[in-house]
VOGU-3710 file (C-alpha; in Angstrom, 3 decimals, decimal comma):
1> xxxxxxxxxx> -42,204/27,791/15,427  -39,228/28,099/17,689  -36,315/25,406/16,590  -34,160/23,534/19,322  -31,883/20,723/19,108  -30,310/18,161/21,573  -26,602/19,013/22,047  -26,304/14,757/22,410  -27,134/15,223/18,301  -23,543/16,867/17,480
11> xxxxxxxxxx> -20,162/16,109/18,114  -17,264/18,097/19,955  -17,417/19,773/23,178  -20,358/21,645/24,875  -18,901/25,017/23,843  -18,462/23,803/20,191  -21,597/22,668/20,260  -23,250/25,719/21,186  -21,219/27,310/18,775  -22,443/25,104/15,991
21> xxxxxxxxxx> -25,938/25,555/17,245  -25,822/29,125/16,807  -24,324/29,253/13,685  -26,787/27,268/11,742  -29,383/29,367/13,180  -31,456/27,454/15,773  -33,472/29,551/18,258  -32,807/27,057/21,608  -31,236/23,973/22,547  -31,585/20,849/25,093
31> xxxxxxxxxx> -28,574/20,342/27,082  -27,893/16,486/27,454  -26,727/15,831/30,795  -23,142/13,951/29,518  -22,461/17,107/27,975  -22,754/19,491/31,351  -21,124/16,959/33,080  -18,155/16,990/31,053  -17,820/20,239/30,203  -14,907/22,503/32,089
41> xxxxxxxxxx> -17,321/25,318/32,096  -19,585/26,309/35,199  -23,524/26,164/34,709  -23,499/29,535/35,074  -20,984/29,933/32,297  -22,861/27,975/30,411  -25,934/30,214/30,671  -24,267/33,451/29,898  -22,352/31,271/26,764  -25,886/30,259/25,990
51> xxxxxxxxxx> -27,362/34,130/26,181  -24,587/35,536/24,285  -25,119/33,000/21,108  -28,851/34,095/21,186  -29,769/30,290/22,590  -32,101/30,182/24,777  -31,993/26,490/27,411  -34,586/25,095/26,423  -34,820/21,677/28,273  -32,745/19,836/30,347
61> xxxxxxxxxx> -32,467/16,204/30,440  -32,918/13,383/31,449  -33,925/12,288/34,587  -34,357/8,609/35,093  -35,956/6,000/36,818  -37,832/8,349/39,559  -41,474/6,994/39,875  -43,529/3,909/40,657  -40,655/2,575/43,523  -40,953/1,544/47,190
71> xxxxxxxxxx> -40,654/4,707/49,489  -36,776/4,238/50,449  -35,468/4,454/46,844  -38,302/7,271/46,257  -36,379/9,259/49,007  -33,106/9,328/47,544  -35,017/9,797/43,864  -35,847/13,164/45,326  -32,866/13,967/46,962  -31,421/13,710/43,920
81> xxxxxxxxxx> -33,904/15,650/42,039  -33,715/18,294/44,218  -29,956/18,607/43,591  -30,635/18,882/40,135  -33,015/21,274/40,287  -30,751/23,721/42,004  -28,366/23,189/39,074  -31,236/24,237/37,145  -31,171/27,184/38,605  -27,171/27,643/37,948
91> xxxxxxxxxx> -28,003/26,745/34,359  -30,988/28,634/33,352  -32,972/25,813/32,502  -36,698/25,504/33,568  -38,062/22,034/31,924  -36,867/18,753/33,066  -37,567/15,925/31,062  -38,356/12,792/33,304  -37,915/9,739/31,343  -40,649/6,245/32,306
101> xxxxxxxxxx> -38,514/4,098/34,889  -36,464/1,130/33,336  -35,104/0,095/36,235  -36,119/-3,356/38,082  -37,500/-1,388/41,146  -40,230/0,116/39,360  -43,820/-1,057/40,285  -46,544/-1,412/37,861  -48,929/1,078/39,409  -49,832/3,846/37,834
111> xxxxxxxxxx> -51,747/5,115/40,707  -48,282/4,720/42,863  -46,431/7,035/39,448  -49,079/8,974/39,373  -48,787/10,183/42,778  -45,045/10,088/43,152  -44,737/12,427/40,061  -47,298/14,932/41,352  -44,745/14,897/44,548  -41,771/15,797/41,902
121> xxxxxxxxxx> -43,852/18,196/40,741  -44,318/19,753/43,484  -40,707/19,886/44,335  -40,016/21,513/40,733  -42,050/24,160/41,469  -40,368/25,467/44,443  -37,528/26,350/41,806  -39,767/27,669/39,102  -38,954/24,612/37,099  -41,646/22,173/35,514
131> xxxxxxxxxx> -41,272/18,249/34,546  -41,595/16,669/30,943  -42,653/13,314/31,645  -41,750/10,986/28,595  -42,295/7,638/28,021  -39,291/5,529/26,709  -40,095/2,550/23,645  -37,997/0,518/26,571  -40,075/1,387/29,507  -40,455/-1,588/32,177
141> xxxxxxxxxx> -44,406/-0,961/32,990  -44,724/2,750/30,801  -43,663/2,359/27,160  -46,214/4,382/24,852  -47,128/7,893/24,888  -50,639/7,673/25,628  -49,997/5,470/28,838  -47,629/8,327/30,058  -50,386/10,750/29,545  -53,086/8,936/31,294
151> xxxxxxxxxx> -50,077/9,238/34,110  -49,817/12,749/34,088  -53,347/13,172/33,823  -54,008/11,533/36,709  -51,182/12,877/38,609  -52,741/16,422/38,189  -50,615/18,854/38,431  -50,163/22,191/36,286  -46,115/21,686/36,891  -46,412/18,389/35,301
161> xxxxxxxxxx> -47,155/17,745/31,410  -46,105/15,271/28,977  -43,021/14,963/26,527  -43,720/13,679/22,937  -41,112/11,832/20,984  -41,555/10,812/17,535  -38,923/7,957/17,501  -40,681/6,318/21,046  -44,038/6,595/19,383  -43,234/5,726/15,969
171> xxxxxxxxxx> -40,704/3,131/16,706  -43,471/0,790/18,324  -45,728/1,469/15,511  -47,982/3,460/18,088  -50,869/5,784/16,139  -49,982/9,444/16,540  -53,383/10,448/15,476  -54,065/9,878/19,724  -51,647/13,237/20,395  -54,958/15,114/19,293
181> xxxxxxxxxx> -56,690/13,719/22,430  -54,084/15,912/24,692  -54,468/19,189/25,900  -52,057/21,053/24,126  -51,180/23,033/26,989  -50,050/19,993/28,764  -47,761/19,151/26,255  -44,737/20,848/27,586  -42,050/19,351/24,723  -42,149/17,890/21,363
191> xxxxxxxxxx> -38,664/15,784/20,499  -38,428/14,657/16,584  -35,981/11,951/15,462  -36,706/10,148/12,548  -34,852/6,208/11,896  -34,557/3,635/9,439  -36,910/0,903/8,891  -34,708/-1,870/10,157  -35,339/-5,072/12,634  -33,734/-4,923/15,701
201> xxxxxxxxxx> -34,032/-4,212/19,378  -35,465/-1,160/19,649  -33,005/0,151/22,254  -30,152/-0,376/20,440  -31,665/0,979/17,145  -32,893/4,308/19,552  -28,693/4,762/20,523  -27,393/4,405/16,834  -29,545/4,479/14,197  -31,838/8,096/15,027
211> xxxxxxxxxx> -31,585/10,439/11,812  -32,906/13,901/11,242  -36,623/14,112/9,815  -36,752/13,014/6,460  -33,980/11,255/6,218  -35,324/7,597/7,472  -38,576/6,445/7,099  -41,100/7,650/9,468  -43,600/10,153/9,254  -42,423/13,078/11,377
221> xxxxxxxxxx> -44,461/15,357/9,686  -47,613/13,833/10,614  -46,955/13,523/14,294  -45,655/17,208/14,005  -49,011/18,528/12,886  -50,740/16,678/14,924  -49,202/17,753/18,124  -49,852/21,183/16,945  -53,646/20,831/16,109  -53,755/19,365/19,509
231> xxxxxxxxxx> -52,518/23,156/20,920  -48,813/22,718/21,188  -46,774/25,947/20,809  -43,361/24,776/22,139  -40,335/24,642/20,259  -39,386/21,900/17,868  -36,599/19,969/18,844  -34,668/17,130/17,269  -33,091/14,577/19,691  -30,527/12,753/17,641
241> xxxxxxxxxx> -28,080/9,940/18,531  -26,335/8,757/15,611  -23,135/7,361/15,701  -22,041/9,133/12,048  -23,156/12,441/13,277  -21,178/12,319/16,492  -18,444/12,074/14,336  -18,965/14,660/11,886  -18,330/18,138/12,033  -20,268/19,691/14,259
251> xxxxxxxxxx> -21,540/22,945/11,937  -22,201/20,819/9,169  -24,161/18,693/10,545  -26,175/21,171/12,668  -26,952/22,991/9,149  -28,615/19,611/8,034  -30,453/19,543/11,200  -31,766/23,215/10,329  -32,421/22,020/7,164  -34,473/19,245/8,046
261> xxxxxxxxxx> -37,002/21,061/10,572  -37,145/23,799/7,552  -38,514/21,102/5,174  -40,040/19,287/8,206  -42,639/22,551/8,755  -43,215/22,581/4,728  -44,665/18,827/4,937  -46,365/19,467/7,915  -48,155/22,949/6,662  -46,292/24,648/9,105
271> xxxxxxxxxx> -44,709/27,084/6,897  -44,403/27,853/3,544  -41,394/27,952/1,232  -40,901/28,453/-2,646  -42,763/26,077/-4,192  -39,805/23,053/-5,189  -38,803/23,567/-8,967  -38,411/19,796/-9,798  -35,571/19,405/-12,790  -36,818/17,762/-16,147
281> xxxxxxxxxx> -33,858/16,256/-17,410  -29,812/16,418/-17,320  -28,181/19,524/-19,772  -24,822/18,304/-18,879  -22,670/16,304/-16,842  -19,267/18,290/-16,143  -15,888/16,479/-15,962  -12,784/18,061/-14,605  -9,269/16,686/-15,155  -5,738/18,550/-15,522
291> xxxxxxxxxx> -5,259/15,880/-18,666  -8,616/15,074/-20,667  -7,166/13,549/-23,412  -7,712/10,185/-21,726  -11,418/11,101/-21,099  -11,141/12,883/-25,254  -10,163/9,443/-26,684  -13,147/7,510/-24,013  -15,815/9,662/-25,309  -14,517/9,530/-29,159
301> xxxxxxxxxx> -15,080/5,596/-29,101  -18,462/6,100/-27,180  -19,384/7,869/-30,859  -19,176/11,701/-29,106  -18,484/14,578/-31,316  -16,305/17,996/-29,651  -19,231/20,333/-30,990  -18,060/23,682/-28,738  -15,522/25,280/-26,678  -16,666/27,596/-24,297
311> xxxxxxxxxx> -15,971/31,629/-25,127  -14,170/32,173/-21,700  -13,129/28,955/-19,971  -11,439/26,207/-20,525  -13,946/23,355/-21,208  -15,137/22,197/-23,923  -18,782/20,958/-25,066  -19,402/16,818/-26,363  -22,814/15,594/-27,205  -24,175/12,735/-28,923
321> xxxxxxxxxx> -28,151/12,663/-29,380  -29,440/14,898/-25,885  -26,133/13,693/-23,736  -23,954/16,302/-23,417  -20,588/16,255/-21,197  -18,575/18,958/-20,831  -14,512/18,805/-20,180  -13,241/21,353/-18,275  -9,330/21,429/-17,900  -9,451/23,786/-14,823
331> xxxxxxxxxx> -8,836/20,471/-12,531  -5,472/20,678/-12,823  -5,580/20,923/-8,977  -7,065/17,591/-8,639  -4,613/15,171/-7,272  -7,159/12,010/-7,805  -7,551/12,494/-11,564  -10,626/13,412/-13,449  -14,053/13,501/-11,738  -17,564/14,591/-11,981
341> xxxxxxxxxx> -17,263/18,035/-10,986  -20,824/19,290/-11,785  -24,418/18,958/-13,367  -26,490/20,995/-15,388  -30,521/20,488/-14,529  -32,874/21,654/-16,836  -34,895/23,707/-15,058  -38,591/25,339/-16,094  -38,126/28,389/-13,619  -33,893/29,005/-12,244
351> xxxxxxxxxx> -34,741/31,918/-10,650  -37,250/29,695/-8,389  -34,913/26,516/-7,715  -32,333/29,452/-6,421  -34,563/30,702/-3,919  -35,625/27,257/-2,521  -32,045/26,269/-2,338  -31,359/29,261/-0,142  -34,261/28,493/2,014  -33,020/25,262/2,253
361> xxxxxxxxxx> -29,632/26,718/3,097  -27,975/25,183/0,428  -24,933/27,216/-0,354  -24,694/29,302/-3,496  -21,717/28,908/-5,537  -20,343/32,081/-6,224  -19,268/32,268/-10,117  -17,440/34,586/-12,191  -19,423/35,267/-15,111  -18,758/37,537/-18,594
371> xxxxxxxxxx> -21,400/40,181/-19,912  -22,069/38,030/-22,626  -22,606/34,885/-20,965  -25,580/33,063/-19,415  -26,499/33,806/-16,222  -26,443/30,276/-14,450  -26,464/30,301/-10,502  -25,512/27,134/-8,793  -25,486/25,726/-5,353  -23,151/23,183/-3,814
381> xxxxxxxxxx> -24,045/19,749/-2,970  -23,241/18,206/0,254  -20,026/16,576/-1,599  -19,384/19,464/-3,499  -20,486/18,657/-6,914  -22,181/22,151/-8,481  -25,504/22,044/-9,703  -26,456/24,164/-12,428  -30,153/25,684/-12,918  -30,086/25,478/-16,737
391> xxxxxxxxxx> -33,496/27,248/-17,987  -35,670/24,289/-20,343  -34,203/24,566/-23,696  -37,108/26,600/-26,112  -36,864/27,028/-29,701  -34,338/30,330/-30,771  -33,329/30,539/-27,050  -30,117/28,482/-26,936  -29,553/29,556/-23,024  -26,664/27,817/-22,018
401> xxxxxxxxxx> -25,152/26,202/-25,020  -24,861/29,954/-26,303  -21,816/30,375/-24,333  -19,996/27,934/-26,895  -18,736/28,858/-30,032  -19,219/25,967/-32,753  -15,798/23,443/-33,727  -15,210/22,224/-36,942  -14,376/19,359/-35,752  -15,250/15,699/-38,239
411> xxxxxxxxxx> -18,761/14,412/-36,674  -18,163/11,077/-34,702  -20,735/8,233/-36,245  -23,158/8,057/-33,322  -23,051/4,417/-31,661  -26,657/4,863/-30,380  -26,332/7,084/-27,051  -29,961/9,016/-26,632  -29,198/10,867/-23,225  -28,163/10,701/-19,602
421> xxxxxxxxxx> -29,955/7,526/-17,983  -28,544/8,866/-14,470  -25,767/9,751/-12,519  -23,980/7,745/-9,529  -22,276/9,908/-6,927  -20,210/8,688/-4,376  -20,547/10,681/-0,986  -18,509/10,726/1,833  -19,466/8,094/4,343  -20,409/10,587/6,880
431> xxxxxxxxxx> -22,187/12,804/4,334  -24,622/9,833/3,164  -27,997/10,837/5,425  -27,047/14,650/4,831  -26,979/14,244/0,667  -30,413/12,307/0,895  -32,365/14,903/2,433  -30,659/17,460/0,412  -32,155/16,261/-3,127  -35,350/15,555/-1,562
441> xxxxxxxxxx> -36,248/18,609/-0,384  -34,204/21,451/-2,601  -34,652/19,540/-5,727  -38,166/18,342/-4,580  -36,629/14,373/-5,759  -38,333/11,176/-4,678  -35,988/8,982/-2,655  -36,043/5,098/-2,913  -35,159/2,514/0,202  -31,455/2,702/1,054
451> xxxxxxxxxx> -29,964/-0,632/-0,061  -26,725/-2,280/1,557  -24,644/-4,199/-0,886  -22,027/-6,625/-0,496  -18,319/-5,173/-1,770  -15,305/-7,073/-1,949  -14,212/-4,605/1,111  -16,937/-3,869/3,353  -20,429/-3,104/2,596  -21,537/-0,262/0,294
461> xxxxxxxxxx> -24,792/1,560/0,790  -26,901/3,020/-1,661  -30,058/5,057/-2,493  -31,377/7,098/-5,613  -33,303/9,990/-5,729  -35,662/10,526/-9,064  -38,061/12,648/-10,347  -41,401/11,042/-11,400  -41,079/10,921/-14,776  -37,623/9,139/-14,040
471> xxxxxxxxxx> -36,246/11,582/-16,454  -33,564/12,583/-13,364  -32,250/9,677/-11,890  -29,313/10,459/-9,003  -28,128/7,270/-7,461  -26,163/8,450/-4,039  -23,510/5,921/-3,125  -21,484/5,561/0,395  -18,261/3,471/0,758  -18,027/1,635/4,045
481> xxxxxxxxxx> -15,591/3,764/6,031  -13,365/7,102/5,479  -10,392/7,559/4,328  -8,769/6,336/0,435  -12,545/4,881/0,094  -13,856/8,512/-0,570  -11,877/8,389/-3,952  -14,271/5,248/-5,435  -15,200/6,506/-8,975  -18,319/8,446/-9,809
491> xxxxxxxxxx> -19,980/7,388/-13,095  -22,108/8,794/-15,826  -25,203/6,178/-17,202  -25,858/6,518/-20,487  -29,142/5,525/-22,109  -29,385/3,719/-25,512  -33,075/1,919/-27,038  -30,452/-0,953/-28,576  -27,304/-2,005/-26,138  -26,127/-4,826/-28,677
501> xxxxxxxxxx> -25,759/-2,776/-31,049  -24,304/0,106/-29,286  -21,566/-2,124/-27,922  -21,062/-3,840/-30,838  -20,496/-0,498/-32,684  -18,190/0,728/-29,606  -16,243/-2,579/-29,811  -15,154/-1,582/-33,539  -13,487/1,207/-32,567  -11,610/-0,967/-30,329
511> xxxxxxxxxx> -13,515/0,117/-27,030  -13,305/-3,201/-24,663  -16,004/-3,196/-21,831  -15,315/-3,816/-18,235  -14,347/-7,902/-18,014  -17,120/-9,785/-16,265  -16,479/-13,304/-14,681  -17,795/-16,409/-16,774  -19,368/-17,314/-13,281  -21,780/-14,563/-13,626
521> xxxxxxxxxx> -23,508/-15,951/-16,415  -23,543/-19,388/-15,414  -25,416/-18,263/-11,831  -27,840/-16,042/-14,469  -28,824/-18,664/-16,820  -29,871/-20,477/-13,273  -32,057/-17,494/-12,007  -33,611/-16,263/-15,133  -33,414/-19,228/-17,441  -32,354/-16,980/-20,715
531> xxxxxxxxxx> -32,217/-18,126/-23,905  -29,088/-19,691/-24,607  -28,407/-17,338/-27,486  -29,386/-14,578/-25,974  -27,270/-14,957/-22,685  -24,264/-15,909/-25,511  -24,278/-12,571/-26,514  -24,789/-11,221/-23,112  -21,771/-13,268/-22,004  -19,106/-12,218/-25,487
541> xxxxxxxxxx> -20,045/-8,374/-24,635  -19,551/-8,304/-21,013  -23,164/-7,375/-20,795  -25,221/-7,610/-17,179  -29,074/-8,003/-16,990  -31,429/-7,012/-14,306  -35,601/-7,467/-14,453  -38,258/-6,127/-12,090  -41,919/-6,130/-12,117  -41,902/-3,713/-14,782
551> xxxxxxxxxx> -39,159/-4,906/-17,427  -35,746/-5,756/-18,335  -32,593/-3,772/-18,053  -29,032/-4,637/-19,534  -25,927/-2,371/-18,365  -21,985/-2,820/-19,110  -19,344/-0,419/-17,603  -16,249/1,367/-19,360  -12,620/1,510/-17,775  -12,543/3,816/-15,195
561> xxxxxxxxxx> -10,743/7,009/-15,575  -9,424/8,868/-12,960  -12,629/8,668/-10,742  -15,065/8,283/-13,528  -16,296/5,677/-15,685  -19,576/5,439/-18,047  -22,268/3,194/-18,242  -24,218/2,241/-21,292  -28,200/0,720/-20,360  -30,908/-0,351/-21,954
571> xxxxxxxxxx> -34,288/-0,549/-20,029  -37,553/-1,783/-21,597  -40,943/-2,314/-20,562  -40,134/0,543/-17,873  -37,895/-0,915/-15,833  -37,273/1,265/-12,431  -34,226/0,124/-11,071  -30,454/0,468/-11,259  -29,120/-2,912/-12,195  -28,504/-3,339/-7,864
581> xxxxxxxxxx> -28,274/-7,292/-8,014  -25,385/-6,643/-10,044  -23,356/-3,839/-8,315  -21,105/-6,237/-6,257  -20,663/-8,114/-9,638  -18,989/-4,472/-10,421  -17,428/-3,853/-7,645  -15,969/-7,228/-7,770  -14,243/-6,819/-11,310  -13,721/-3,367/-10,873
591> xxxxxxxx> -11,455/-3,890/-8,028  -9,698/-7,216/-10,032  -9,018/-4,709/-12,731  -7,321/-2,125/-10,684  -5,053/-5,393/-10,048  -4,180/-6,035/-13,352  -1,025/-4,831/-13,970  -0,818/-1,873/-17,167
//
C-alpha cells in the first residue's frame, strides 16, 4: 500500500519537510494547513517541489467547524470553503479532510449535517476535489467514527466519504471491528497515530502525546486490517503531533515513521518481511575507552580473566563463566570516557537478522574486516551502539571468539558471575520512542510499559525490551531533557545464582559497592518486613532488594567509570523485573557520589 505522512508530524520548514519525506522514502504526504500558511513558497511551488521529490499531495487539511450551524454562519462556512478549494487547485491537492464541528454554533442534527455536507460536496466537486469527513474524539454533537459515517451516509453523495483515524477511534475506546460495516469505497482516508496509555483529557493527550504505530499502546494494526477487509485501497498515512518529534531532526524521524508503517503492514498481514531472527543470549558487551586500565583493574576485582586479544584490533577479550566484555582502546576519540560502544547477539541465522534490519531500514555498519576473520555484519542503533549478529556458538565452530589469539595471562578466581543479566542504555531524550520500536520490530523483542521514575533532577523514563525466554534483557533509559544529561552512564547487569557471596568475595579484593543510605533499609524493613538478619547483611553490603509476583531480586552497583558501571543481581523464583522501585534509590547516591570529592 501507498505510504503518506502528515507534514504537522516533522519539524522544520515545509520545504525541509518535503525533503525529509522524500528521503525516507514515503510515496505521498498530507499538507497541514500551518505549514502552507507559513511557508514563503507559492502553492504552485509547492506542487512542482512536491512532483519533483516523487510526492504525490495526498490530502489537505483540515477544515473545521463547517456543518450542523444556522444558515448565516453556513454562508460564510462556504465562502470560505470555496476559497480553499481554489487553493486546492494552486496546490494539487484533491481530498479535503473536514473535521466534526467543535464549535458552540453547531446543532445537534444530523439531518441538518447531513444535508449541509452534501451542499459542500457539491461545491467540491465543481473543482474536482472530494471531502474526508472525520470525526474528532472532541466533537461537540459528532465524536466517534461510526456516528460520522451514519452522516455521510445519509448525506449521500459520491464526493463525500469518511476519514478514519486510529487515535479518534481508539482513544475513546471505540470498537474498530465496526470499520468492516463501511463501504470501502467510501472510505476516502485512513490516518494512523498510535499514543500512550495515560489519563488525561483527551484533547490535550491528541496535541502532545500521538506516537508512530507501535510505539504506544494501541492496536493500529488491527484497525489497519480492518479498514482494508472493509475495501479500503488508499494510502496509509500517519498523522503525528508530538512535541519530541517536532523537535527532532526532521530525516530521522521521518525514517522511524517509514519504519513504523513497514512493521505496521507485517502485524497487520499486509506485507511480508524476513521472518524476525530473535537473539538467544548476549556474546559480548563492548567497552571503548582511550585508557582501560581503570575499567582492567574494575573487571580484575569482579573475578574476570584477560583470556584474548584480538589478531587485528586493539581490544581485548574478558570472560568469567558465559559473560564476556571486550575492551577496545580505539575510543581514544571519546571525550566522555569509556562507554558501551557495542553488543554481540547470539544469533541462530546472521545472515537473516541482516536482511530484516535492512528492511527495517536500520543502517548497516560498514566494517573493515581481515581474510581471516569472522564475518560479523552489524547495524546501528538509534543511539549508535553497534549490534553484532554473532552466529549461536556450536561445538568445533568457535565463530567469533576465533578472531582472538589465547593470553597467558594468571586465571582470576571467579567471584560467581554466570552471564549478562541485561544491559541498560541510555538514549537521547528525543531518541526514546524511536529506540523502542527499533528493538521491537528488527530484533523481534517484547517491550514492557514505559515507567517514569523520580530522579534527583527531573524525571527519568524507562522501558525494557526482552526476548521470551528473558535470556536478552535491554532496558532503554531517557534522561529528562538534552544537553550534559545525554552523558548519564550506561551499565552492564551481571547475573550471579549467590549475590552474598559474590560480593563478599569482590569485597576481598578490596572492591567497595556503590554507598546506599541507612534510610533505605529502614523504609524496607517497613514494606517487606525482612528478617532482621537477613536485611543486616543486605544493609553491610550495600545490597537493594526488589520482589514481584514471581520472586525476589537483589542488585548492588559498582563505581561508575567513565559512562559505565556494572551491576551484580540475583533473581530467584523468576523474578521479571529490573529492581525499578529502587532506581531513584540509584540515582540518588549515584549523583551524591559524583559529589564526593576524590
Amino acid at each position: 500500500m501507498r505510504k503518506s505522512i502528515a507534514t504537522v508530524s516533522l519539524s522544520g520548514s515545509l520545504s525541509e519537510k518535503l525533503t525529509a519525506v522524500a528521503a525516507a522514502g514515503f510515496d505521498g504526504v498530507e499538507i497541514f494547513e500551518n505549514d502552507l500558511l507559513t511557508s514563503p513558497l507559492s502553492p504552485e511551488q509547492v506542487r512542482l517541489r512536491a512532483a519533483d521529490l516523487g510526492l504525490r499531495i495526498e490530502l489537505y487539511q483540515p477544515f473545521r467547524d463547517f456543518e450542523a450551524v444556522p444558515d448565516d454562519v453556513l454562508a460564510g462556512n462556504l465562502r470560505r470553503a470555496e476559497r480553499k478549494f481554489a487553493l486546492m487547485e494552486r496546490l494539487g491537492a484533491d481530498l479535503l479532510l473536514v473535521c466534526s464541528n467543535v464549535s458552540a454554533e453547531a446543532r445537534d442534527d444530523d439531518a441538518l449535517a447531513a444535508g449541509q455536507l452534501h451542499r459542500l460536496a457539491e461545491l467540491a466537486a465543481g473543482f474536482g476535489i472530494r471531502i474526508a469527513y472525520e470525526a474528532l474524539a472532541w466533537g461537540r454533537h459528532v465524536s466517534t467514527y461510526d456516528h460520522a459515517w451514519r452522516i455521510v451516509e445519509r448525506a449521500d453523495h459520491p464526493g463525500l466519504g469518511t476519514c478514519l483515524d486510529s487515535f479518534h477511534i481508539l482513544s475513546r475506546g471505540s470498537d474498530p471491528k465496526g470499520i468492516e460495516d463501511i463501504p470501502g469505497e467510501k472510505i476516502f482516508f485512513l490516518q494512523l497515530a498510535d499514543a500512550p496509555r495515560v489519563a488525561m483529557d483527551v484533547l490535550q493527550w491528541s496535541r502532545h502525546y500521538r506516537c508512530f504505530p507501535g510505539q504506544g499502546g494501541f492496536d493500529i494494526a488491527g484497525l489497519a486490517a480492518h479498514a482494508v477487509r472493509a475495501g479500503y485501497r488508499g494510502p496509509l498515512s500517519l498523522e503525528v503531533f508530538n512535541d519530541v518529534f517536532r523537535q527532532a531532526d526532521a530525516g530521522r524521524t521521518a525514517v522511524d515513521a517509514l519504519r513504523s508503517l513497514i512493521g505496521l503492514e507485517e502485524s497487520a498481514g499486509l506485507a511480508a518481511l524476513p521472518a524476525p531472527v530473535v537473539p538467544s543470549g548476549f556474546a559480548f558487551a563492548e567497552l571503548a575507552a582511550a585508557d582501560t586500565e581503570p575499567l582492567r583493574g574494575l573487571l580484575a576485582g569482579l573475578g574476570f580473566t584477560r583470556s584474548g586479544r584480538h589478531t587485528a584490533k586493539p581490544v581485548e577479550l574478558w570472560r568469567q563463566g558465559e559473560a564476556r566484555v571486550l575492551l577496545n582502546t580505539a575510543g581514544g576519540h571519546r571525550r566522555d570516557g569509556a562507554c558501551l560502544a557495542a553488543l554481540g547477539l547470539d544469533t541462530a541465522d546472521p545472515v537473516a537478522a541482516t536482511w530484516r534490519a535492512e528492511s527495517l531500514l536500520a543502517p548497516v555498519v560498514p566494517r573493515r574486516r581481515g581474510p581471516a576473520e569472522s564475518p560479523l555484519d552489524a547495524i546501528a542503533a538509534p543511539d549508535g551502539t553497534e549490534l553484532f549478529f554473532c552466529g549461536t556458538p556450536q561445538p568445533g565452530r568457535p565463530g567469533w571468539t576465533g578472531d582472538f589469539t589465547d593470553l597467558e595471562d594468571t586465571a582470576a578466581e571467579p567471584i560467581g558471575v554466570t552471564r549478562i543479566d541485561h544491559v541498560a542504555m541510555t538514549q537521547p531524550w528525543h531518541h526514546f520512542d524511536e529506540a523502542s520500536l527499533f528493538y521491537r520490530t528488527v530484533l523481534g523483542l517484547r517491550p514492557d510499559e514505559s515507567l517514569d521514575l523520580a530522579d534527583p533532577y527531573g524525571l527519568f523514563r524507562s522501558r525494557a525490551v526482552a526476548n521470551t525466554e528473558g535470556t536478552v534483557r535491554i532496558a532503554l533509559n531517557v534522561a529528562p531533557g538534552p544537553g550534559d544529561q545525554e552523558l548519564r552512564p550506561q551499565h552492564i547487569a551481571l547475573a550471579t545464582d549467590d549475590l552474598v557471596t559474590t560480593v563478599r568475595r569482590w569485597r576481598e579484593r578490596g572492591g567497595a559497592a556503590l554507598r546506599i543510605p541507612g534510610n533505605y533499609y529502614d523504609d524496607l524493613d517497613a514494606r517487606h518486613a525482612l528478617d532482621p538478619q537477613t536485611l543486616a547483611v543486605l544493609r553491610e553490603l550495600d545490597i537493594l532488594y526488589d520482589r514481584d509476583e514471581h520472586g525476589e531480586f537483589l542488585h548492588c552497583y559498582t563505581p561508575t567509570v567513565g559512562r559505565v558501571f556494572f551491576e551484580l543481581v540475583q533473581r530467584t523464583s523468576g523474578y521479571r523485573g529490573y529492581g525499578a522501585q529502587n532506581a531513584t534509590v540509584r540515582l540518588a547516591a549515584q549523583h551524591t557520589g559524583q559529589q564526593q570529592p576524590a
